[in-house]
LOMARZA-730345 format. One record per residue: residue in one letter; residue number from 1; z, y negated, x negated of N, C-alpha, C in turn. Coordinates in steps of 0.2 Angstrom, whole numbers, plus 2048, in hexadecimal, padded with zeros to 3 digits. Each point is the difference from the previous one (the first is absolute). Layout:
   res     n   n.pz   n.py   n.px   ca.pz   ca.py   ca.px   c.pz   c.py   c.px
     a   NUM      Z      Y      X       Z       Y       X      Z      Y      X
...
***
This chain:
   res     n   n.pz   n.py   n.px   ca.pz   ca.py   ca.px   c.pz   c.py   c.px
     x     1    481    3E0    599     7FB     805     803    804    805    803
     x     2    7FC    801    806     803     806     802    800    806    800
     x     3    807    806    7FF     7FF     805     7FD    7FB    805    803
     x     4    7FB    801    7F9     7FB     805     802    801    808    800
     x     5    7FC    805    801     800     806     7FD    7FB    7FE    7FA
     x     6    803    804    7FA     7FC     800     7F8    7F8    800    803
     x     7    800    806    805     7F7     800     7FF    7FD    7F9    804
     x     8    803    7FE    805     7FE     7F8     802    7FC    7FB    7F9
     x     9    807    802    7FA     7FD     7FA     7FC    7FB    801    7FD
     x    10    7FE    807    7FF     7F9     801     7FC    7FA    7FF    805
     x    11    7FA    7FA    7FB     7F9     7FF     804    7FC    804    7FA
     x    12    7FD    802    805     7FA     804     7FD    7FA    7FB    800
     x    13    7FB    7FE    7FA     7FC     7FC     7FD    7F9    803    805
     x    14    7FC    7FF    804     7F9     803     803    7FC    7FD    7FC
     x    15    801    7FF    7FA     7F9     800     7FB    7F9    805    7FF
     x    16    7FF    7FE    809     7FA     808     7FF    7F8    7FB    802
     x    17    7FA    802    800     7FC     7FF     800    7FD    7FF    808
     x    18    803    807    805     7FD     7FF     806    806    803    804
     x    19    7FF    7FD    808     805     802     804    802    808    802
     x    20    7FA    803    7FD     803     809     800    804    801    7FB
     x    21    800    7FE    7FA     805     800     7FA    805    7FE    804
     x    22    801    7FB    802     808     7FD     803    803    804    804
     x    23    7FC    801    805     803     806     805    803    807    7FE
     x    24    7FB    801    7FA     803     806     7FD    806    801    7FC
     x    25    804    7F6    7FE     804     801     7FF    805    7FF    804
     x    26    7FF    7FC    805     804     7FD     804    803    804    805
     x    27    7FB    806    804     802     806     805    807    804    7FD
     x    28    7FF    803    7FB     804     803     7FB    807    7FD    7FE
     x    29    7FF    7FA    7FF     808     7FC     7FC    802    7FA    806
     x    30    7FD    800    806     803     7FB     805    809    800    800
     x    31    801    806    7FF     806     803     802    803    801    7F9
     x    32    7FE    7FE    7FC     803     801     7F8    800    7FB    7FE
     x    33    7FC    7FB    802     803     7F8     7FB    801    7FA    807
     x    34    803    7FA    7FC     800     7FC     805    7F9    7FC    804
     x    35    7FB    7FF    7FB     7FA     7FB     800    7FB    803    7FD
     x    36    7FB    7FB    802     7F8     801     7FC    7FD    7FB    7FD
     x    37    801    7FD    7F9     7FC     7FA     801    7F7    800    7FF
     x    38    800    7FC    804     7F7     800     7FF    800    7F9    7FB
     x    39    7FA    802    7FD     7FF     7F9     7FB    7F7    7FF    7FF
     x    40    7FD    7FC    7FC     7FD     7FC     7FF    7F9    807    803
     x    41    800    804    7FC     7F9     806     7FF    802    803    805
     x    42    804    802    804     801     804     805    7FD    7FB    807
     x    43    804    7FB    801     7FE     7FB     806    7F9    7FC    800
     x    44    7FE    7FE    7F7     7F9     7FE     800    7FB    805    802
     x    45    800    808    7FF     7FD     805     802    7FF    801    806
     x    46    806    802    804     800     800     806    801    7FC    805
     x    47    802    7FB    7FE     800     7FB     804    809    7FF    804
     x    48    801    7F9    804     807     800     801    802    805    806
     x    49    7FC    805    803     802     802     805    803    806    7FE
     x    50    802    803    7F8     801     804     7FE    808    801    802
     x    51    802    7FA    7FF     808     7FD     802    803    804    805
     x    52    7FB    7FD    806     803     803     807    7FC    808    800
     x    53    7FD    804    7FD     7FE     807     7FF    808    803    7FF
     x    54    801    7FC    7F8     803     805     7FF    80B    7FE    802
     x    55    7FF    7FA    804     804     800     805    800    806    806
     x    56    7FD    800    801     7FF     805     806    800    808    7FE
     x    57    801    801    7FA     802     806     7FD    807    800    7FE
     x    58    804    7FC    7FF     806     7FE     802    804    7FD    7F9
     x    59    7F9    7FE    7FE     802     7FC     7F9    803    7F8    7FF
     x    60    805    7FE    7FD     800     7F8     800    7FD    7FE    7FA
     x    61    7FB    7FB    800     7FE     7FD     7FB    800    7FB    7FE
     x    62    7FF    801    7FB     802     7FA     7FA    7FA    7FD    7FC
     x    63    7FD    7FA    804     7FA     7FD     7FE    800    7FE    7F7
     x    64    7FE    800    7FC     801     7FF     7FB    7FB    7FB    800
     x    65    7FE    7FC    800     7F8     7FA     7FC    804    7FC    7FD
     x    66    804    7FD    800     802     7FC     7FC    7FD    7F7    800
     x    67    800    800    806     7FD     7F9     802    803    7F9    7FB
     x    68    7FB    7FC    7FF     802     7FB     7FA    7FB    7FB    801
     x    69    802    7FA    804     7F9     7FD     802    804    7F8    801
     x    70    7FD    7FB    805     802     7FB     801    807    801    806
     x    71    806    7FD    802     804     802     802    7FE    801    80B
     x    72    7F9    7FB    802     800     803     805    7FD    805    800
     x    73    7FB    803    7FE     7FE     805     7FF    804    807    801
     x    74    803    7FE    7FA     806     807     7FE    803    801    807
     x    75    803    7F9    802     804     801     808    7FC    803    807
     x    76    7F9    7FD    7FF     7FC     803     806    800    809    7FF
     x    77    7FF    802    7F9     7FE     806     801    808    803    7FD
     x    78    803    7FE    802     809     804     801    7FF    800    807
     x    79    7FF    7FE    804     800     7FF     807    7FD    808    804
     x    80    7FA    7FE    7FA     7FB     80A     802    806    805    7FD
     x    81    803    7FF    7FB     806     804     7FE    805    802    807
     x    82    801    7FC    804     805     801     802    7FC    803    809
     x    83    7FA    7FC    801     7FD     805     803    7FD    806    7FE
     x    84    800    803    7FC     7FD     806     7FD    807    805    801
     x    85    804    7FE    800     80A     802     801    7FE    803    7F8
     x    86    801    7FF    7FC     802     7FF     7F8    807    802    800
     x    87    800    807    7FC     807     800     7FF    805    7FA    7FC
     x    88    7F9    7FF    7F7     801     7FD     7FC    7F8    7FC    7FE
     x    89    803    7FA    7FE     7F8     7FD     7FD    801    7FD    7FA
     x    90    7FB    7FD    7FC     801     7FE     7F9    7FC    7F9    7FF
     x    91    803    7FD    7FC     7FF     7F8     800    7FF    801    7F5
     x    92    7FD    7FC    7FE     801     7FE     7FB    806    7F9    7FF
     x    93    806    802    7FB     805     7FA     7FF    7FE    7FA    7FE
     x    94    7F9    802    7FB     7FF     7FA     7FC    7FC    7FB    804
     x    95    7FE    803    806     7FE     7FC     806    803    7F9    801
     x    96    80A    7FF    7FF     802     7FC     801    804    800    807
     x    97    805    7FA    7FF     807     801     805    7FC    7FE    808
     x    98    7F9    7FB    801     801     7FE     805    7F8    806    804
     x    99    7FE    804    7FB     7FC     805     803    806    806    802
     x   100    803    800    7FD     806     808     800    803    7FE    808
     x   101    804    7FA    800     801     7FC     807    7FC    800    807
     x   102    7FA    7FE    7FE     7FC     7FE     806    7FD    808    802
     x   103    7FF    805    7FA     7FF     807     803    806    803    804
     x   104    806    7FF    7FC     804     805     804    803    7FE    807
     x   105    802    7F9    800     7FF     7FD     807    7FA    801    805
     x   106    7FA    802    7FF     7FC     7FF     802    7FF    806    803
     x   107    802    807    7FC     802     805     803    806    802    804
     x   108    805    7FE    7FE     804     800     806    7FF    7FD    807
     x   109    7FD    7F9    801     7FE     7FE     805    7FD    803    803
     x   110    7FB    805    7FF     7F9     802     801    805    808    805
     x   111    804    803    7FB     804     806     801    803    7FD    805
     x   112    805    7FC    800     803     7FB     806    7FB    803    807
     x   113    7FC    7FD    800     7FB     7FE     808    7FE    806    800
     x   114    7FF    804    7FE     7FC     808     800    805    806    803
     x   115    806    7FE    7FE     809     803     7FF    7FD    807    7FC
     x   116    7FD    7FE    7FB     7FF     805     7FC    807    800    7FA
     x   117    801    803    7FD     803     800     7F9    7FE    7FC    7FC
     x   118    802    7FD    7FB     7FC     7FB     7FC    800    803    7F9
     x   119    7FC    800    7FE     7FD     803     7F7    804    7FE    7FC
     x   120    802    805    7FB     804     7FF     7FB    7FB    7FC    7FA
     x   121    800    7F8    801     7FC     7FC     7FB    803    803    7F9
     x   122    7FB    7FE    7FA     802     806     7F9    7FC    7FB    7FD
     x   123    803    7FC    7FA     7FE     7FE     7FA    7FE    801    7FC
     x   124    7FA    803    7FD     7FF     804     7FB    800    7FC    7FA
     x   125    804    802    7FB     801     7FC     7FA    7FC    800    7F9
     x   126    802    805    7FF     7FC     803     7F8    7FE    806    801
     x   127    7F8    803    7FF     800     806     801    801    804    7F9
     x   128    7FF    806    804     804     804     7FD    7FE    804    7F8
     x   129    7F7    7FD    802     7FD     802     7FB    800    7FB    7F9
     x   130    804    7FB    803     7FE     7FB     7F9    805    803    7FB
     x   131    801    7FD    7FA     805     7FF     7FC    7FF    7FC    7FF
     x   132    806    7FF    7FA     803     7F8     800    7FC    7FE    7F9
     x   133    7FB    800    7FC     7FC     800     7FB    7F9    7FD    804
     x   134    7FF    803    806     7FA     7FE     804    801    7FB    807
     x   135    809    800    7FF     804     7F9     804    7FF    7FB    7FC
     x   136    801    801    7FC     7FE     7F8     7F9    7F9    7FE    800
     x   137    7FE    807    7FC     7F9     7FB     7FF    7FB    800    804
     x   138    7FF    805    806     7FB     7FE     805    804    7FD    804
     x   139    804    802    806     802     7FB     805    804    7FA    7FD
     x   140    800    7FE    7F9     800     7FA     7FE    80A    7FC    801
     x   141    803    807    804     808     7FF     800    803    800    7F9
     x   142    803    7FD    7FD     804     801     7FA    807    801    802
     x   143    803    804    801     806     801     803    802    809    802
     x   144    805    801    800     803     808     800    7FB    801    808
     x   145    7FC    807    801     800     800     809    806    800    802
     x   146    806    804    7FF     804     800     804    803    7F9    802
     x   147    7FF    7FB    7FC     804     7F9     801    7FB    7FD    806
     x   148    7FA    800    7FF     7FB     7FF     805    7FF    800    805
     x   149    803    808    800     800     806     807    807    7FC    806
     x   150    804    7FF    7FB     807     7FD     803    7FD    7F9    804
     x   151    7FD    7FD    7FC     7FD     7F7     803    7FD    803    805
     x   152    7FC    804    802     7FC     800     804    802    806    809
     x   153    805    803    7FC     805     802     806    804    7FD    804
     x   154    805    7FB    7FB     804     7F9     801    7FB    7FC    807
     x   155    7FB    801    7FC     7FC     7FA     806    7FE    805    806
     x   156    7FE    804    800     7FD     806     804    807    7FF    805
     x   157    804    802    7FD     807     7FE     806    802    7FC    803
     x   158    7FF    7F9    7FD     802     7F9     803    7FA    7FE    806
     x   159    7FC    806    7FD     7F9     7FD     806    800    804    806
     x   160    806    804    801     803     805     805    7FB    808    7FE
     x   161    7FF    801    7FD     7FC     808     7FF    807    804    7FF
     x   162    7FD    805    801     803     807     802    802    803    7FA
     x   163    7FB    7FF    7FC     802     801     7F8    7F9    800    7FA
     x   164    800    805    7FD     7FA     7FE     7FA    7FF    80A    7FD
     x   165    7FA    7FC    7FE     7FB     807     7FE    803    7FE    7F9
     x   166    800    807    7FA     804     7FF     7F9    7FD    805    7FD
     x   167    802    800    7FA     800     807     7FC    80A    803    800
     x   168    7FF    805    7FF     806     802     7FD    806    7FE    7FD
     x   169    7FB    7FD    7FB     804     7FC     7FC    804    7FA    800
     x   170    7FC    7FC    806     803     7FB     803    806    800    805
     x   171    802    805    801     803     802     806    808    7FF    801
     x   172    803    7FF    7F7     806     7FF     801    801    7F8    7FE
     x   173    7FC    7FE    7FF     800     7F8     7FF    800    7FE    806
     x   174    7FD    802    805     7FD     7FD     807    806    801    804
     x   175    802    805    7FE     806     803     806    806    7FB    7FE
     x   176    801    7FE    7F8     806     7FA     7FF    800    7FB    801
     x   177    7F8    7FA    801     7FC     7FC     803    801    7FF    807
     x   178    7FE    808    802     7FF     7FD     80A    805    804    803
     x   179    800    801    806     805     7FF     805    801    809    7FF
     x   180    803    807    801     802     806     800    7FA    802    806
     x   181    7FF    7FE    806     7FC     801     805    7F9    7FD    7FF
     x   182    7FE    7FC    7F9     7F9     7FF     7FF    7FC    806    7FF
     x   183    7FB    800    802     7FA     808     7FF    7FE    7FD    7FA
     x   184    802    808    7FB     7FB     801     7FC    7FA    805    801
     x   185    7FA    800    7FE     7FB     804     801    7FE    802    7FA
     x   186    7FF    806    7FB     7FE     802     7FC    7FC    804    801
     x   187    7F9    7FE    7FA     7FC     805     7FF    800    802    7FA
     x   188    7FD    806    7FD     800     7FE     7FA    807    806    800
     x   189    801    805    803     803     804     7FE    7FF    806    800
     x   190    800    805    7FB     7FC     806     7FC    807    807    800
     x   191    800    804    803     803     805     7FE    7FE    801    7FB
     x   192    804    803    7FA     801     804     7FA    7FA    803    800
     x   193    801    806    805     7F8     805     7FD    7F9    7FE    804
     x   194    800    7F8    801     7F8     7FD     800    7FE    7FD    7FD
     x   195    7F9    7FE    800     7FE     7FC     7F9    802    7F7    803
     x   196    7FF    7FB    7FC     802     7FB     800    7F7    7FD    802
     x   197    7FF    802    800     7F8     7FD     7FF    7FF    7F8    801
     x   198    7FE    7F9    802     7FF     7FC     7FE    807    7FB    801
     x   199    805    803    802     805     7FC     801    804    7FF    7F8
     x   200    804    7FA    800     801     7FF     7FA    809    7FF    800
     x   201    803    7FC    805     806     800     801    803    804    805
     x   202    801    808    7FE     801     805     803    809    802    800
     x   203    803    803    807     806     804     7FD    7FD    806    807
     x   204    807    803    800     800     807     803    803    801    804
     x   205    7FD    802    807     806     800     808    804    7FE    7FD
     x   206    807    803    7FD     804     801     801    806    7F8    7FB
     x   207    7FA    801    7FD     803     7F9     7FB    801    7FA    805
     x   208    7F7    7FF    804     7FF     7F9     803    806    800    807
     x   209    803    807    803     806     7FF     804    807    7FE    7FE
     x   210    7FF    803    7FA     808     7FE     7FC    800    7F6    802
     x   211    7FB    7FF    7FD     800     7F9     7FC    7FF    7FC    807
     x   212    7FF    804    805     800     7FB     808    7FA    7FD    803
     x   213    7F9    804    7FE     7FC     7FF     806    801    806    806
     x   214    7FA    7F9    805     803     802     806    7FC    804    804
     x   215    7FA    7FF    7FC     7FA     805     802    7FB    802    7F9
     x   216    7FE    806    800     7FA     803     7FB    7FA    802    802
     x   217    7FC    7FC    7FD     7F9     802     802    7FD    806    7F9
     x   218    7FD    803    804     7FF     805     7FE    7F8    801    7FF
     x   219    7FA    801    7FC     7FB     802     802    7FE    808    7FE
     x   220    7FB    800    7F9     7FF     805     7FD    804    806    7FF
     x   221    806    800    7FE     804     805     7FE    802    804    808
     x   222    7FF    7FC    805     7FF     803     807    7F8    804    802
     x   223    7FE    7FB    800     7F9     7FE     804    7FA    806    7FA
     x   224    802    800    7FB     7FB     805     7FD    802    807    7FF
     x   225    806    801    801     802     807     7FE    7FD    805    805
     x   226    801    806    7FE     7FB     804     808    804    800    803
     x   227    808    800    801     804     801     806    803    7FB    7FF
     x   228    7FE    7F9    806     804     7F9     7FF    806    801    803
     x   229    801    805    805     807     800     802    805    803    7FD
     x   230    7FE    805    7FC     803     802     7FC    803    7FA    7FA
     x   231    7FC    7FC    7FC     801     7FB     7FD    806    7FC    803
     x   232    7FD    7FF    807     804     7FB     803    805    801    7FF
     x   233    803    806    805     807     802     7FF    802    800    7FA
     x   234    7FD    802    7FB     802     7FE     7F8    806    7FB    7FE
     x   235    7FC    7FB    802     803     7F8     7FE    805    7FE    805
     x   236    7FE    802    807     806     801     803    807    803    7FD
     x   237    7FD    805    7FE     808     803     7FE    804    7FE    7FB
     x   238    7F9    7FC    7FB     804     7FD     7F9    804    7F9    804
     x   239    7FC    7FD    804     803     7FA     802    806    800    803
     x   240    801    804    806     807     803     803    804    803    7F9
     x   241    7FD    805    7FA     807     800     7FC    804    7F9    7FA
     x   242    7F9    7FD    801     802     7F9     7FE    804    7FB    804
     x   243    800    801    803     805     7FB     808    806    804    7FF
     x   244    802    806    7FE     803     802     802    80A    7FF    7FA
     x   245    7FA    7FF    7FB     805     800     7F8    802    7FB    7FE
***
């Protein structure tokens, strides 16, 4: 990956209801974090032209749906991904080697003819709210998540993706598995003086930079506080004094 500044790696989560809510975070922290991702309740709400709004406020976004469908499908609608100019977008892994494939190809072709920049395809693996008690007996995996996590990034990679969605905790298994320039993307990270609220596999700015991810997503412990830049900068600084040591 290419060397960032600290606040590039941080994404702020737009887990907000209406596009004033977004704006009122995104005007403020343009210039304090790297990204925005919009996800499921923000983009079902306002629909996909949110993207290019809050592109034109000077934000890069990071599409979050997590598409997981039949493998044309998934590749027709990477294609909008890369017209949409996507900084990042999200695939689900268990999707399988020949959907991961035919998306990410399908996006870059697409980025190709357009001479846009091509979207950083993201496998999301295991989210961050399961545990591994409700990895067994609901989604019916009998195996460690992190062992899981590994199978599904291995392939995420061979399928040419950019890298994978994780928790925390997966981060130093994945980094001894894939290549030093694979993306990791983490959510699921809580500073110290926030509440954890429904996330389950959590660590802390400064921890999930030690261990080698490459990006933090960030929502609540931003997004709700009265002063998100003030926050920001927060994490920011825990993260650079974690790079630093």
């Amino acid at each position: 990956m290419i060397a960032l500044q600290m606040k590039d790696r941080l994404i702020v989560a737009l887990d907000v209801p209406t596009k004033e809510d977004a704006f009122n975070l995104v005007k403020p922290l343009q210039n304090t974090v790297g990204a925005f991702k919009v996800g499921m309740q923000l983009y079902n709400s306002e629909g996909p032209d949110i993207i290019k709004e809050i592109q034109q406020l000077g934000g890069k976004v990071f599409i979050d749906l997590k598409f997981h469908d039949i493998p044309n499908t998934v590749a027709q609608t990477s294609k909008v991904m890369a017209r949409r100019e996507a900084f990042m977008y999200t695939m689900h892994a268990s999707g399988g080697m020949k959907m991961l494939k035919m998306a990410n190809d399908a996006a870059r072709e697409e980025a190709l003819a357009l001479s846009v920049n091509k979207p950083i395809a993201l496998a999301v693996t295991v989210l961050t709210s399961i545990s591994q008690q409700v990895f067994e007996e609901e989604v019916g995996i009998n195996r460690p998540i992190a062992e899981q996590v590994v199978r599904w990034a291995r392939i995420a990679q061979s399928a040419g993706l950019e890298g994978v969605v994780c928790s925390p905790w997966e981060i130093t298994p994945i980094r001894e598995a894939c290549s030093d320039d694979f993306i990791i993307v983490t959510p699921g990270v809580r500073p110290k003086w926030a509440a954890t609220n429904d996330q389950e596999r959590i660590m802390t700015p400064g921890e999930a930079i030690k261990r080698g991810a490459s990006y933090l997503v960030v929502g609540r412990p931003i997004t709700a506080q009265s002063d998100p830049r003030e926050a920001a900068e927060k994490i920011v600084a825990e993260m650079e004094e974690a790079a630093s040591l």
